[in-house]
py3Dmol code that shows the C-alpha trace and the ligand (Angstrom):
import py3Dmol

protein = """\
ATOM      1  CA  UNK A   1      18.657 -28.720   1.952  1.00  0.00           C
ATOM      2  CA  UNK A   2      17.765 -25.742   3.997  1.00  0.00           C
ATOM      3  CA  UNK A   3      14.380 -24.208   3.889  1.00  0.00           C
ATOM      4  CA  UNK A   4      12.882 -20.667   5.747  1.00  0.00           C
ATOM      5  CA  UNK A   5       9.628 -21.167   6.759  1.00  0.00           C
ATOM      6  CA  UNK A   6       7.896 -17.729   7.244  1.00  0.00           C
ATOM      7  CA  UNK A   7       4.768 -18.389   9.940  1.00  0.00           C
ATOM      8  CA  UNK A   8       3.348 -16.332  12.611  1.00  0.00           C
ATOM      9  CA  UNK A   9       1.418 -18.989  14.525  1.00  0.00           C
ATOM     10  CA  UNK A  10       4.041 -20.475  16.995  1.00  0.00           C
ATOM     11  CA  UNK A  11       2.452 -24.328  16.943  1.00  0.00           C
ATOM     12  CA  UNK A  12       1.782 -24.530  13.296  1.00  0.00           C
ATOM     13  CA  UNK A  13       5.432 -23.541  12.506  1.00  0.00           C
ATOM     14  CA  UNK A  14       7.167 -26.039  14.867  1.00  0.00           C
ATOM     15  CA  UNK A  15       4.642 -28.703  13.322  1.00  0.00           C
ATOM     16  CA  UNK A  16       5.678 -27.966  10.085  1.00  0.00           C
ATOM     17  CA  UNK A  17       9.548 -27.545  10.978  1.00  0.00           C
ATOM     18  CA  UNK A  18       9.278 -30.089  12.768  1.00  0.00           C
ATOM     19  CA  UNK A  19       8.082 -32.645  10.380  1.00  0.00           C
ATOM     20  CA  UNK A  20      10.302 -31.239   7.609  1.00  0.00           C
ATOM     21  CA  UNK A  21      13.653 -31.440   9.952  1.00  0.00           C
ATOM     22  CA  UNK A  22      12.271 -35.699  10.244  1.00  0.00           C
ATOM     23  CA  UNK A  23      12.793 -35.475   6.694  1.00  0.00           C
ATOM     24  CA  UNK A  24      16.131 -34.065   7.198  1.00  0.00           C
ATOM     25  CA  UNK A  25      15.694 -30.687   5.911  1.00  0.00           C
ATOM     26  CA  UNK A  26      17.221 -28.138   7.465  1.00  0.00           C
ATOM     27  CA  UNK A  27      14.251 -25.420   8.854  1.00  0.00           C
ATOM     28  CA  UNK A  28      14.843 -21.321   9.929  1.00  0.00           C
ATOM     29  CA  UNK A  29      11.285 -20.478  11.199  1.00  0.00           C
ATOM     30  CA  UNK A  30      10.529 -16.656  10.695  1.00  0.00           C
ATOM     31  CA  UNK A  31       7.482 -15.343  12.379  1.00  0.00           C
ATOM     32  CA  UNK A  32       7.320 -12.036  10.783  1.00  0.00           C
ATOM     33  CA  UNK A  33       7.574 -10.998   7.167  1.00  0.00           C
ATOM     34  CA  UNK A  34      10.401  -8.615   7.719  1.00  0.00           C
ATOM     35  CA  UNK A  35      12.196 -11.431   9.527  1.00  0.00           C
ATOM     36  CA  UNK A  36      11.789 -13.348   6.825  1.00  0.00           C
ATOM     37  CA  UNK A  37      13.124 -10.848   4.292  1.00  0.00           C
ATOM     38  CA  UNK A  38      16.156 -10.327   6.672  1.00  0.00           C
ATOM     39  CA  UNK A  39      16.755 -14.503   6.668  1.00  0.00           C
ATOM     40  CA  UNK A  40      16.439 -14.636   2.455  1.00  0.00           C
ATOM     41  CA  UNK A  41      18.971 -11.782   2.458  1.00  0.00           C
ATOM     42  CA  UNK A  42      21.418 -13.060   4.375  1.00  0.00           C
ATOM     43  CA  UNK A  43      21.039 -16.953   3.033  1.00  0.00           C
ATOM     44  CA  UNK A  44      20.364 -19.200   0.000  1.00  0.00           C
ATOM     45  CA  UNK A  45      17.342 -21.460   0.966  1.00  0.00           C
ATOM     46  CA  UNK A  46      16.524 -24.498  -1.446  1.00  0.00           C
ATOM     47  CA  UNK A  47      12.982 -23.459  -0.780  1.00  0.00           C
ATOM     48  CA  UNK A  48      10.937 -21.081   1.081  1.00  0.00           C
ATOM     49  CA  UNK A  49       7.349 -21.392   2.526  1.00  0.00           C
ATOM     50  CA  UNK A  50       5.267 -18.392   3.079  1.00  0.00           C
ATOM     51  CA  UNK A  51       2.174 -18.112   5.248  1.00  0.00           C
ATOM     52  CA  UNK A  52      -0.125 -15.340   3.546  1.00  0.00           C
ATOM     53  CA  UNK A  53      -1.977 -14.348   7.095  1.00  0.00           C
ATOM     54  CA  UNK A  54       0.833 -12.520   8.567  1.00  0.00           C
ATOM     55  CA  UNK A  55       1.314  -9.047  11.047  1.00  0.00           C
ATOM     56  CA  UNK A  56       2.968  -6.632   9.402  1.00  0.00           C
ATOM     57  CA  UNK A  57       3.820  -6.839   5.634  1.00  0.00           C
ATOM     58  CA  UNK A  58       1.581 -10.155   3.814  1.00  0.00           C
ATOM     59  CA  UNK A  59       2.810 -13.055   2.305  1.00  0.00           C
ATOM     60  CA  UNK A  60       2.045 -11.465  -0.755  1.00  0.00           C
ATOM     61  CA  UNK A  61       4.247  -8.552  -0.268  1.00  0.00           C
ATOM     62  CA  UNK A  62       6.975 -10.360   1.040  1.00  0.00           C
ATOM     63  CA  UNK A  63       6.925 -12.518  -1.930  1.00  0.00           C
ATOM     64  CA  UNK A  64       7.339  -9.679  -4.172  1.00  0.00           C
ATOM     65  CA  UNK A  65       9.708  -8.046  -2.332  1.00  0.00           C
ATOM     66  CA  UNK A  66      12.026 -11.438  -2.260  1.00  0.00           C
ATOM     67  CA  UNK A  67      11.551 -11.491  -6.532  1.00  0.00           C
ATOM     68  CA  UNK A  68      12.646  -7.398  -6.461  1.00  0.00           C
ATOM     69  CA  UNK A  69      15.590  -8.419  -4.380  1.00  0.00           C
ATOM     70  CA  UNK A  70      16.259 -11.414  -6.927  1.00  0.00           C
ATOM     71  CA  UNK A  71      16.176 -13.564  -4.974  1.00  0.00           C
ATOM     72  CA  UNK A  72      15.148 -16.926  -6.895  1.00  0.00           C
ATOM     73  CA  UNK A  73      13.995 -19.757  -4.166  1.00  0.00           C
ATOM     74  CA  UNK A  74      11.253 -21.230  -4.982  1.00  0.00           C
ATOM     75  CA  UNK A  75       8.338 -20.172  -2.991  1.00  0.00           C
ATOM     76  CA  UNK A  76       5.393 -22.070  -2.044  1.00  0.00           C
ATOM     77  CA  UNK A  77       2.674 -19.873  -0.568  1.00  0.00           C
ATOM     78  CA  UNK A  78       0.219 -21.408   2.287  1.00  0.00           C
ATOM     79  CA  UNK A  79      -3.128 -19.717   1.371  1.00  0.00           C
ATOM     80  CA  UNK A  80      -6.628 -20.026   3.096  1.00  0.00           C
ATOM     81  CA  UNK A  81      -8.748 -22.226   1.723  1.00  0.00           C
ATOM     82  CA  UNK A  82     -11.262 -21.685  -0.671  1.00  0.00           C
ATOM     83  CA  UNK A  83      -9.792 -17.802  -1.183  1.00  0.00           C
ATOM     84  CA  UNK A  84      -8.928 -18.266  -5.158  1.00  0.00           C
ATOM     85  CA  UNK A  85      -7.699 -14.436  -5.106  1.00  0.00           C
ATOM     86  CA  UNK A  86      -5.405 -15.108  -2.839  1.00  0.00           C
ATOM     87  CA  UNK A  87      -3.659 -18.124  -4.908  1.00  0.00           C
ATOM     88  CA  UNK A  88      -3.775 -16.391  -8.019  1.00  0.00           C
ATOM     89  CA  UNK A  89      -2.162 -13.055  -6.311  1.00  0.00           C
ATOM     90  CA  UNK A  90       0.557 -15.301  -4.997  1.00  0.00           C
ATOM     91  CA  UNK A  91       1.562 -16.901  -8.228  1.00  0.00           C
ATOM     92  CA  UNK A  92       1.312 -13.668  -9.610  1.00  0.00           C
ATOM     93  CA  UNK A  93       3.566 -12.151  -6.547  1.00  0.00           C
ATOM     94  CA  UNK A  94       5.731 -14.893  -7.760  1.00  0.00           C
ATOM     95  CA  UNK A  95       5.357 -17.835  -6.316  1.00  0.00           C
ATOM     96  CA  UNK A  96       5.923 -21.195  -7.584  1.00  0.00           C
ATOM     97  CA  UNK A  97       3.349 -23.361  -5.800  1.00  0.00           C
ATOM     98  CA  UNK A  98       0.806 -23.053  -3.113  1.00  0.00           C
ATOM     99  CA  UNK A  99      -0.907 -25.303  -0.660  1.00  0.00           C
ATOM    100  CA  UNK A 100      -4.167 -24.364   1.238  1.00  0.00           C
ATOM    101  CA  UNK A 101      -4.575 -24.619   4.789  1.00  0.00           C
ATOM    102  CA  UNK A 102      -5.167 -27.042   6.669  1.00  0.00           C
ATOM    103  CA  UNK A 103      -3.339 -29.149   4.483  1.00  0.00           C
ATOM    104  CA  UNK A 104      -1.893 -32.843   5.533  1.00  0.00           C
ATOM    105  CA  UNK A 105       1.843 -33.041   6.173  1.00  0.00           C
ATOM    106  CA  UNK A 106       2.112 -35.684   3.733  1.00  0.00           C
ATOM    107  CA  UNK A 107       1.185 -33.460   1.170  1.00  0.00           C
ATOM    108  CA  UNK A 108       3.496 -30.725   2.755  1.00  0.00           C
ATOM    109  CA  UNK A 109       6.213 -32.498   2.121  1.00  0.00           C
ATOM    110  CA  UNK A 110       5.202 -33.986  -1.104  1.00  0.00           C
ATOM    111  CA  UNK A 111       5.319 -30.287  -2.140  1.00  0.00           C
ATOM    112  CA  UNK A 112       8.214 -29.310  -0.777  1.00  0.00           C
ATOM    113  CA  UNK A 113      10.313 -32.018  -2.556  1.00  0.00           C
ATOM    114  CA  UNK A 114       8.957 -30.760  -5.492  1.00  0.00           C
ATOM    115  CA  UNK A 115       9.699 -27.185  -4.771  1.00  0.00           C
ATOM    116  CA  UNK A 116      12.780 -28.266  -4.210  1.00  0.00           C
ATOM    117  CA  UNK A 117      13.448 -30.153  -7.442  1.00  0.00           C
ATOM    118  CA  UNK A 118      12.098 -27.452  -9.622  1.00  0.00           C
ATOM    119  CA  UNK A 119      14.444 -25.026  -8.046  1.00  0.00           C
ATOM    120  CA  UNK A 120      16.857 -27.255  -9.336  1.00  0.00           C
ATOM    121  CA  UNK A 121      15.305 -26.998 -12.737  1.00  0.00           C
ATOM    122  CA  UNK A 122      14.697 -24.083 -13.101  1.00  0.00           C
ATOM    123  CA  UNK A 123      17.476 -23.465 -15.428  1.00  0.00           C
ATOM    124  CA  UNK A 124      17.040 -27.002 -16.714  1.00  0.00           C
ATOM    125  CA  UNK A 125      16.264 -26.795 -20.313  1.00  0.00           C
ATOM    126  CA  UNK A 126      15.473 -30.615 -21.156  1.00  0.00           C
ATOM    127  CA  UNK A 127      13.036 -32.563 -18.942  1.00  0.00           C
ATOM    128  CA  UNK A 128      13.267 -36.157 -18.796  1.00  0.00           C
ATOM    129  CA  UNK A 129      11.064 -39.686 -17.855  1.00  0.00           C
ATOM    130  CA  UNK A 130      12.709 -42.595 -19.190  1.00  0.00           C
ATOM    131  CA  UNK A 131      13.033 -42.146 -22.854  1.00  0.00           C
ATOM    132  CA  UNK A 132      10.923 -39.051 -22.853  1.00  0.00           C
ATOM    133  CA  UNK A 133      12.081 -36.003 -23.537  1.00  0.00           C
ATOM    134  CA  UNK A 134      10.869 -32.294 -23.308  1.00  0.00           C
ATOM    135  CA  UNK A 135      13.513 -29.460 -24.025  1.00  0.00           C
ATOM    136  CA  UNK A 136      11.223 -26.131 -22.686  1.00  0.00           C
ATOM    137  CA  UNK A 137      13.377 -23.632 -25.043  1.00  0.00           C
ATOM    138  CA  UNK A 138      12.541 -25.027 -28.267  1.00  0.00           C
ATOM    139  CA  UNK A 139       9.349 -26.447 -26.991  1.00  0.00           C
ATOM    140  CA  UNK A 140       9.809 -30.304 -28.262  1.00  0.00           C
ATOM    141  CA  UNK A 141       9.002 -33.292 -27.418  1.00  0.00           C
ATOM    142  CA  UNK A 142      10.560 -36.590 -28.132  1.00  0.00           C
ATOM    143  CA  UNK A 143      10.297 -39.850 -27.256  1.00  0.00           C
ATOM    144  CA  UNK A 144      12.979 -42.579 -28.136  1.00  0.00           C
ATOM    145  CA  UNK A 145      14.019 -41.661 -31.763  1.00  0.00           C
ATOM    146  CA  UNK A 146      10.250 -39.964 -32.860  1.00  0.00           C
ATOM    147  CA  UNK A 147       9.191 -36.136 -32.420  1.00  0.00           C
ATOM    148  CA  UNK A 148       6.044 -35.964 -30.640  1.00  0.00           C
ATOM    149  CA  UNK A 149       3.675 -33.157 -31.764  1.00  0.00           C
ATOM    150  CA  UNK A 150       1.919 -31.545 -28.971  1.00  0.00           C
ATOM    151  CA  UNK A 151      -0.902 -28.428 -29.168  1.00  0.00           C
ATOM    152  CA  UNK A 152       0.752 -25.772 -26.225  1.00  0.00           C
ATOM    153  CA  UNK A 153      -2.042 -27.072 -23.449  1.00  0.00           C
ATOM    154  CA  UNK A 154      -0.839 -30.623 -23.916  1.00  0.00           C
ATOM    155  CA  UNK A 155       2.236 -29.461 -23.466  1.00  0.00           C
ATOM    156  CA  UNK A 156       1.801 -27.314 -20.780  1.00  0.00           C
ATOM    157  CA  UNK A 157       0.134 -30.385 -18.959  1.00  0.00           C
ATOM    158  CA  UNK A 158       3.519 -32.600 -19.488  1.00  0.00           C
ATOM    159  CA  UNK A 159       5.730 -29.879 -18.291  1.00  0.00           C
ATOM    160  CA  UNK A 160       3.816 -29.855 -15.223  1.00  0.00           C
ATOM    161  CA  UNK A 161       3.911 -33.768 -15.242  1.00  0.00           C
ATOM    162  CA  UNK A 162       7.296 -33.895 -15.367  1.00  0.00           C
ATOM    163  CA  UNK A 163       8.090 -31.384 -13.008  1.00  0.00           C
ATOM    164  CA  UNK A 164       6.246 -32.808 -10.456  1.00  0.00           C
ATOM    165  CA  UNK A 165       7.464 -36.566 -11.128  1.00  0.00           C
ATOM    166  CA  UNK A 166       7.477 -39.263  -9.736  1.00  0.00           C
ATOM    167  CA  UNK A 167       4.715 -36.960  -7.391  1.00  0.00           C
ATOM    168  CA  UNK A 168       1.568 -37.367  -8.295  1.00  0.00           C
ATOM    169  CA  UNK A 169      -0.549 -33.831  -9.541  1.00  0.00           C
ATOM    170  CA  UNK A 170      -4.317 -33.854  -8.776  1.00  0.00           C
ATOM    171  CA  UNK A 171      -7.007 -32.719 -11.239  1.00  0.00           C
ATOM    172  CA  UNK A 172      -7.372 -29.585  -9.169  1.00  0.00           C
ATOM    173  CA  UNK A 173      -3.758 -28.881  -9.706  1.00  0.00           C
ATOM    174  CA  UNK A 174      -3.642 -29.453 -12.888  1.00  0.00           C
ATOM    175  CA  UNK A 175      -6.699 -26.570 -13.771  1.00  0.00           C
ATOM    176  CA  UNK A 176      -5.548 -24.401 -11.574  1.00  0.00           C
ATOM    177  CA  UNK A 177      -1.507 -24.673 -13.747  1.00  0.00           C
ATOM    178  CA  UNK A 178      -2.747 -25.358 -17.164  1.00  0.00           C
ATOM    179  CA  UNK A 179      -6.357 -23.814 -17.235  1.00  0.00           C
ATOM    180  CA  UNK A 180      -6.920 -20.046 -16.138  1.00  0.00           C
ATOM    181  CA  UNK A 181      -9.572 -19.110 -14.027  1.00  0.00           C
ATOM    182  CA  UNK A 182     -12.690 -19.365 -15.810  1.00  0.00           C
ATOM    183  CA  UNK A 183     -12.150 -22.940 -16.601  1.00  0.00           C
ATOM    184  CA  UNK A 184     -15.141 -25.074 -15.839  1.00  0.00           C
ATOM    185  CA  UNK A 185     -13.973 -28.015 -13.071  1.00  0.00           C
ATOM    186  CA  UNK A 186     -16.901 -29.602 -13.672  1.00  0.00           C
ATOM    187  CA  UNK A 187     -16.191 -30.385 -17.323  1.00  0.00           C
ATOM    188  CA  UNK A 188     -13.840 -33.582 -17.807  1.00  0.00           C
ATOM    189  CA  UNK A 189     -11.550 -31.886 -19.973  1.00  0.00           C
ATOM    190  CA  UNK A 190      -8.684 -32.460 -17.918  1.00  0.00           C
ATOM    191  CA  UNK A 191      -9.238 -36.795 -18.536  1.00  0.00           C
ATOM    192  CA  UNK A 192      -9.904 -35.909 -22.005  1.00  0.00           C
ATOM    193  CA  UNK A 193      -6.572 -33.926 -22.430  1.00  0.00           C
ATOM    194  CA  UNK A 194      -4.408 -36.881 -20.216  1.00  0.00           C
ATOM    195  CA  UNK A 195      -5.962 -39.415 -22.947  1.00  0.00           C
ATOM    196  CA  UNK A 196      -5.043 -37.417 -25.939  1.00  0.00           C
ATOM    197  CA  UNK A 197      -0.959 -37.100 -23.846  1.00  0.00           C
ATOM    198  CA  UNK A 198      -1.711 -40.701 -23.729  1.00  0.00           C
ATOM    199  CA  UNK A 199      -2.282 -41.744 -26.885  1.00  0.00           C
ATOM    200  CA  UNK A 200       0.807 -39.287 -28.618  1.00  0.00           C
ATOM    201  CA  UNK A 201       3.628 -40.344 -25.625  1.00  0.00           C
ATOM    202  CA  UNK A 202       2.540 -43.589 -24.745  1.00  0.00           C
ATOM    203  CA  UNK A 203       0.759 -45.947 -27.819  1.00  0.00           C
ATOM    204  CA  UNK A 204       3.292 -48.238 -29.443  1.00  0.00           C
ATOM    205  CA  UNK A 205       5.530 -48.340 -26.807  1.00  0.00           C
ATOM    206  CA  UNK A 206       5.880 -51.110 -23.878  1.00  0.00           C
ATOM    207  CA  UNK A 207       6.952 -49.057 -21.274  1.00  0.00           C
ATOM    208  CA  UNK A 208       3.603 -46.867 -20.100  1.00  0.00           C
ATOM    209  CA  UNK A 209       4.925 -43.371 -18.413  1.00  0.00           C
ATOM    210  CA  UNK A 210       1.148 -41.608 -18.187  1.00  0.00           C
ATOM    211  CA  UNK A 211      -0.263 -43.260 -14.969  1.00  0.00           C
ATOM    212  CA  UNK A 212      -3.669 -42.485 -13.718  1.00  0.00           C
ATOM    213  CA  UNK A 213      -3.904 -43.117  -9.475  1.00  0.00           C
ATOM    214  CA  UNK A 214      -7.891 -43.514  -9.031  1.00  0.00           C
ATOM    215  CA  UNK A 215      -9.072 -40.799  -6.801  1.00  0.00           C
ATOM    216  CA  UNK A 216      -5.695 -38.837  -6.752  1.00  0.00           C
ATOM    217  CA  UNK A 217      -4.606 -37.698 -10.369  1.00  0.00           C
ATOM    218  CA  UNK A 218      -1.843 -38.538 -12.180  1.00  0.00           C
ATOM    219  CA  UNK A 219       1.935 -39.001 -12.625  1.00  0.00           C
ATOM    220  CA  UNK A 220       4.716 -39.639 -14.813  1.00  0.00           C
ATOM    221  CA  UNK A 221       7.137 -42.728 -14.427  1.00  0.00           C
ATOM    222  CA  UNK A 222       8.645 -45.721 -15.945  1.00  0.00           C
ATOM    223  CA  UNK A 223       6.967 -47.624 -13.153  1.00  0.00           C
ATOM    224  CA  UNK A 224       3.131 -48.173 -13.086  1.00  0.00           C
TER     225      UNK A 224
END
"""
ligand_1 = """\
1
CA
Ca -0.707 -16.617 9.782
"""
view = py3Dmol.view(width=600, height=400)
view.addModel(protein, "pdb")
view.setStyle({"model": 0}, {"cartoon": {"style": "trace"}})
view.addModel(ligand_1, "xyz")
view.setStyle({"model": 1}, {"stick": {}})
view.zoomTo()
view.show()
């Protein structure tokens, strides 16, 4: 696995290479855009992080100038916090993901394996979790031998499940994915929407893949 990391401040991007080479990752640290464009150009990363604070050309542009290029990495964007422009521009730049400083490396990495996976995926037309199944071009769901109807926010919200899986994917996450903007956090729609994936995937059947971690979010798995 080899990853670019794109950062202009010198400790935060040996931290972060740093704790992804412990994880055995292979890390190129960038600390200008154009460097960074020169790196993607020249190798295939299995993932590439991208600070949105940098001299020269943003995060922002760079990340549309990668997707002009074509070049397909998936791209988690480290944004300020709070700045909700600044995610939405990136996913719009196209980015896959995005992670708001400071952020713990636990998550960091969390992410990154992720990233990683999808970009594995992200031809993958069939989506799997024991004996659940979710092919994205015809937009079905199965489980075992029975169809499982879904409305296109429920199954928005398991395509995001099972991307993530076995990682869990906080309520925050999952408004910011499923929900656009203007979506009210401080409704509970999100619990009401994991019941109603609940009851279709998971009633009648012994093995429970809809897991809810107090405090956290959720997950998918064939282990509670
Ligand atoms: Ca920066």
């Amino acid at each position: 696995m080899r990853i670019l990391l794109v950062e202009d401040e010198r400790k935060v991007g040996s931290f972060v290479a740093r704790a992804l080479r412990e994880n055995a990752y292979a890390v190129d640290v960038a600390p200008t855009g154009e460097e960074g464009f020169r790196l993607a150009s020249e190798n295939s990363y299995d993932a590439i992080l991208l600070d949105v604070r940098l001299p020269g050309i943003t995060g922002i542009e760079l990340c549309r100038k990668l997707r002009r290029a074509e070049i397909q990495s998936p791209i988690l964007m480290l944004t300020a916090r709070g700045l909700v422009e600044q995610r939405v521009e990136g996913l719009d730049a196209g980015a896959d993901d995005y992670l708001t400083k400071p952020f713990a490396l636990a998550e960091l990495q969390a992410r990154v394996r992720a990233l990683v996976r999808r970009g594995f995926r992200r031809g993958e037309a069939k989506l799997r979790c024991g004996d659940l199944e979710l092919d994205r071009h015809r937009r079905s769901v199965s489980r075992g031998a029975g169809k499982v109807p879904l409305t296109s926010k429920e199954f928005a919200l398991l395509e995001l499940l099972l991307l993530r899986a076995p990682e869990s994917v906080t309520r925050s996450e999952i408004i910011e994915h499923v929900w656009d903007s203007h979506f009210d956090s401080e409704t509970n729609l999100v619990d009401v929407y994991i019941n109603r994936l609940r009851q279709k995937i998971d009633q009648g059947h012994a093995v429970k893949l809809v897991h809810t971690l107090r405090g956290v979010g959720y997950r998918l798995g064939t282990q509670p």
